[in-house]
N, C-alpha and C positions, 0 to 999 in steps of 0.2 A: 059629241056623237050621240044621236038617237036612238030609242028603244031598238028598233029595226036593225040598225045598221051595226049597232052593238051583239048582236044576235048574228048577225051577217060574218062579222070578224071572229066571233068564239065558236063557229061552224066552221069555216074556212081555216083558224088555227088549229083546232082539233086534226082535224082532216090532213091538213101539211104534216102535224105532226107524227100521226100514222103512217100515213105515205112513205114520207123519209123513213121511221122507222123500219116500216117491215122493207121498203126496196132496201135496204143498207143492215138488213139483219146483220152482217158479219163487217161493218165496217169499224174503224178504228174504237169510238165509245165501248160497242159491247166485245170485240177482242181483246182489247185492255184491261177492262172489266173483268173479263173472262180470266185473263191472265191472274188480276193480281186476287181474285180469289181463290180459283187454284192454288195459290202460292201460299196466301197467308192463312185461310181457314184451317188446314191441317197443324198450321204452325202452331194455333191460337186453341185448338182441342176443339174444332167447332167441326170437323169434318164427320160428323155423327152417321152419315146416311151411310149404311154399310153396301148397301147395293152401290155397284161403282155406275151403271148406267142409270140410276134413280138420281146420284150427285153431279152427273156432268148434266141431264136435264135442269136438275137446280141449280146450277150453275148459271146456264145458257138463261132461263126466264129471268134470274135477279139480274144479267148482263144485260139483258134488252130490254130490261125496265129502266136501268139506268140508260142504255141509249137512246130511250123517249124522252127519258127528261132532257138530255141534251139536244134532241132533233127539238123540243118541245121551244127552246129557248130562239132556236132559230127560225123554227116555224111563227114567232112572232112575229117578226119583222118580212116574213114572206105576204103574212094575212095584213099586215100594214100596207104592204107597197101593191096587195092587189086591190084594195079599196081606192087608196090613193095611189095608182099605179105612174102619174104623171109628175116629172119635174119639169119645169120651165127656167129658162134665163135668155137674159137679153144681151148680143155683143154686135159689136162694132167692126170686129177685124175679119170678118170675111167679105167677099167679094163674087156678086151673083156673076155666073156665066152666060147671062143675060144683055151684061151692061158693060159698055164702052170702056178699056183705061188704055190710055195709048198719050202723044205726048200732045195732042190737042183737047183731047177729050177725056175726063177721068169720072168713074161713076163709082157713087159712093154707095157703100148700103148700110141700113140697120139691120137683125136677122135674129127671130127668136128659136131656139134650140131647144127641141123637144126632145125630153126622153121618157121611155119606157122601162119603166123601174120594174114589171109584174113578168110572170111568166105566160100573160095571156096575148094573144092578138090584139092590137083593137082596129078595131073599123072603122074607118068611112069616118075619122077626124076632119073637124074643119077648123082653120084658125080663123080668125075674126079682128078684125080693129073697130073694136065697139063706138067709139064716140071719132062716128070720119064724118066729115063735111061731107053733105049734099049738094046736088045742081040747084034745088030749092032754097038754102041757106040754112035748113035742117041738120041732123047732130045725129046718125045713127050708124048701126052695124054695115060691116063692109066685109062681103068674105074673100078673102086675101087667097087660099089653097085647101084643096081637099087632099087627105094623103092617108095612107095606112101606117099603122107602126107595130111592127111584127114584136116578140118579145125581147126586153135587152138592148133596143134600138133606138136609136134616135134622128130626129128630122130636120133640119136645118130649111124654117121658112122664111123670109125677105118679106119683110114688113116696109119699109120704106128704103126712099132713095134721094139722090141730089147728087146734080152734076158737076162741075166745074170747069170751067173751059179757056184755054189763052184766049189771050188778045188778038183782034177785034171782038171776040165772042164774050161775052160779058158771065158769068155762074148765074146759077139757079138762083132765085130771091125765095124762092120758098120748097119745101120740101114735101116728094110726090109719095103716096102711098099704092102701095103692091097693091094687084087686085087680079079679075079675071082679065085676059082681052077684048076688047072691045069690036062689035062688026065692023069699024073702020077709022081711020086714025085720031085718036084720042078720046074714041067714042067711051072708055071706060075711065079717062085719066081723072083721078083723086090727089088734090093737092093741100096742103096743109098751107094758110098764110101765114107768112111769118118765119123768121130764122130759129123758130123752138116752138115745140111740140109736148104735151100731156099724154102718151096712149094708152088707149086698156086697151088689152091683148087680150086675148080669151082660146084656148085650144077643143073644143069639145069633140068626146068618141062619140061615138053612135051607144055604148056598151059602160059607160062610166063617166062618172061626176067630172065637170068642165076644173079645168084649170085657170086661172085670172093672173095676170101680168100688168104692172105698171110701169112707167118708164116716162124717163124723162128722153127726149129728142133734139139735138141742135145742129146748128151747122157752125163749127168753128170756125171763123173767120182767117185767125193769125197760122194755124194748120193748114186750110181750105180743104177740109174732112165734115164729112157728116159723124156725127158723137151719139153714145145713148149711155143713159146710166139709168141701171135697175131699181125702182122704192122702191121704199119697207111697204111690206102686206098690211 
């Protein structure tokens, strides 16, 4: 983490932890708090403040001091997941409502799921299949769906696909990649050659640092399923 962004996170944790604290002045940390001073200071000879509203004031500050340090601990991991607001994973077991499965025709997907770990909006995400074949014989990005991801949420986008089909109809030999539509039939179709596939995935917001996925791709033969299994980063 960089100067910058180091500075981005101890602004943002500060902040959350404030936030929490005073929205939640009376919530469980500083009533408890509250409680067991009340209870034990007088026990201990420590109940000195003879003014009785001068001691429930001192009461209430040492309580909400200790309920920042507790909001403080979880305001950590708030200012974490709004930096890196994005998880990513790759699976296999959904099936786009796009694509065929009937007892002629059965269409497979791979589908990366995006979540929104922060409390913020984000914008105007794009996913991407960074290294897709071109019409040229070229190696570059391919933008697969644009999509919003409100806080807390998550996206389920289709990165690839492969069909399989009875007899006479012979399966897929290689495996097609999601994209936009095309002005007319097959005017945008991206296919991978070959029964297995390398992808980098890539999610970026318009508002925050891109997320990278890799992944392996196949088409299991002895199943007749399209497979994906997620690398290590």
């Amino acid at each position: 983490m960089n100067t910058a962004n180091t500075r981005h996170f101890l602004w943002h944790w500060c902040r959350y932890a404030i936030c929490d604290a005073a929205a939640r002045a009376f919530g469980w940390p500083t009533l408890v708090s509250a409680a067991v001073f009340g209870y034990l200071l007088p026990k201990v000879g420590i109940g000195a403040i003879s003014n009785q509203i001068e001691s429930n004031v001192a009461v209430a500050v040492v309580s909400w001091a200790i309920g920042f340090v507790v909001y403080l601990f979880a305001a950590f991991f708030k200012a974490h997941r709004l930096l890196r607001p994005l998880a990513v994973t790759v699976t296999d077991d959904v099936r786009s409502p796009d694509f065929a499965f009937h007892d002629q025709v059965r269409g497979h997907n791979v589908a990366v799921i995006a979540r929104n770990r922060s409390d913020v909006h984000l914008k105007d995400c794009i996913a991407y299949v960074m290294n897709a074949p071109q019409r040229d014989g070229s190696i570059s990005a391919r933008i697969v769906e644009k999509f919003d991801l409100p806080p807390k949420s998550k996206k389920t986008v289709f990165v690839a696909y492969w069909f399989s089909r009875e007899l006479p109809n012979t399966d897929d030999k290689d495996i097609g990649l999601n994209g936009p539509s095309g002005a007319c039939f097959g005017g945008s179709v991206c296919e991978v050659p070959g029964p297995a596939a390398l992808l980098h995935i890539r999610i970026h917001p318009q508002d925050a640092d891109s997320k990278d996925l890799c992944c392996r791709v196949w088409i299991d033969e002895s199943a007749r399923r399209l497979r994906a299994a997620q690398l290590p980063d």
